[in-house]
N, C-alpha and C positions, 0 to 999 in steps of 0.2 A: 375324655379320650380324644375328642374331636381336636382340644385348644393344645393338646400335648403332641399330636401329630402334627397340626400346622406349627407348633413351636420347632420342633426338629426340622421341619422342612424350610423352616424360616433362616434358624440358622445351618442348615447343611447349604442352603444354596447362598450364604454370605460368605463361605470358606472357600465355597469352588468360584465365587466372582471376585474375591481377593485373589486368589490366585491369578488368574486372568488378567487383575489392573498391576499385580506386580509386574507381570510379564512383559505390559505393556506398556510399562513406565520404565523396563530396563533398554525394550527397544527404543523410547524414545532419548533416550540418554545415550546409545548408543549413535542415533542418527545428530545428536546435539554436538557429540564431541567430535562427530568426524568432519562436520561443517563447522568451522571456525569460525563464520563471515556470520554468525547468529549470534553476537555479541552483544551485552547491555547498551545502547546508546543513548541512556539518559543525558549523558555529559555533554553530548552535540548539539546544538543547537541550530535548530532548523528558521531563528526567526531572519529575512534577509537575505533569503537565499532562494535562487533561483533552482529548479528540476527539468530538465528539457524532455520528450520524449516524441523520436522522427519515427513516422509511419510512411512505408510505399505502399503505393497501389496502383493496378494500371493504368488506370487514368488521371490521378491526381495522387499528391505527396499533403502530406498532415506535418504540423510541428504543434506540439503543444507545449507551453513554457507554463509551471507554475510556482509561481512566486509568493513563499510566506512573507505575511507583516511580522511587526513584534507584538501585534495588540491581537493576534489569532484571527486574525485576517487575511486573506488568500485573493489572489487575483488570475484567473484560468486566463492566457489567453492563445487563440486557436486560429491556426495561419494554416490555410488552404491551398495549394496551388495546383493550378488545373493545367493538365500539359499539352491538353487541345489547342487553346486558347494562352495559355503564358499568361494569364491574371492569375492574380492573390488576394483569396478574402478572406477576413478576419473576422472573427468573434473575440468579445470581452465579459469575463462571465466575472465575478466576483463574490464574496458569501466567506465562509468561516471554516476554522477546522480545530477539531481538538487531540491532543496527543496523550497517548497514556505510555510511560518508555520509548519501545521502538515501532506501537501501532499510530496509525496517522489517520484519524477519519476526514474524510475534504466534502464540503458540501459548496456547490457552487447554485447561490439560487436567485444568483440577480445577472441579466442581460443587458450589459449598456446603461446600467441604471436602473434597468424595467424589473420588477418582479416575473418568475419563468412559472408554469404550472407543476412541471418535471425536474425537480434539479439534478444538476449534473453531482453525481453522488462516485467516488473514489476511495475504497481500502486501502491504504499501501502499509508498508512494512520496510521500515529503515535498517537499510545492509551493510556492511564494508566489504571489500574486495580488494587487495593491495592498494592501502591507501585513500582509496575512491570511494566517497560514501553516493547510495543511490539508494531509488525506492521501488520498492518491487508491490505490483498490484499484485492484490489477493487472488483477486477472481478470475484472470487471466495470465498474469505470469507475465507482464509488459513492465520493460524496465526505464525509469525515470531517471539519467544522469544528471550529478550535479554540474550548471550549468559551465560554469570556470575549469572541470574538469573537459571540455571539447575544446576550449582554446586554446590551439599552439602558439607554444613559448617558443620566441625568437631567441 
């Protein structure tokens, strides 16, 4: 009696969570097709190309440039300026990244050369938006332009 009740209960509560994931695979198809810009980008390739992304702050302005190799190699590098003072300092972070589609994992775990304890660790997600491909972080929402897309054309 016992294995005949947990059978019904087994499968009544597999009907009522199907239900649930259809539900929630129509939302998700529904929020797919009304953003366009979440497009396959296998075909793009990212090796050779630069990502820029500018931060303000009150006291000092960030640029972060990162640049894929073609051999899955990544070079971070991070331009500080401090608006007290009018210097600019740099870090050069370097390390690997690997791609599956349009996810982007960036691990940067060498400083100058030197091995870091911490690596600088990056989610993004490869977008389009009229024409302009960019990378959007997972975990904050901070957007990477590609860098040839800031320079104005004379």
């Amino acid at each position: 009696m016992r294995k005949a009740l947990f059978l019904v209960s087994i499968l009544s509560s597999l009907c009522f969570y199907s239900q649930n994931f259809g539900a929630i695979n129509e939302i998700l198809e529904k929020i797919e097709n009304k953003y366009k810009k979440m497009t396959d980008a296998s075909d793009y390739t990212i090796n050779n190309k630069k990502f820029v992304l500018l931060e303000e702050f009150s006291d000092h302005s960030e640029r972060h440039i990162l640049e894929f190799g073609a051999d899955d190699r990544i070079t971070l590098i991070e331009l500080i300026d401090d608006k007290a003072t009018g210097q600019t300092y740099s870090n050069i972070f370097s390390g690997d990244f690997m791609r599956k589609r349009n996810a982007i994992s960036v691990r940067a775990n060498y400083l100058e050369g030197k091995q870091i304890a911490s690596p600088i660790i990056y989610n993004l997600y490869l977008m389009n938006a009229n024409n302009m491909w960019y990378l959007k972080d997972i975990n904050n929402s901070k957007r990477w332009i590609e860098n040839n897309k800031l320079i104005k054309k004379k």
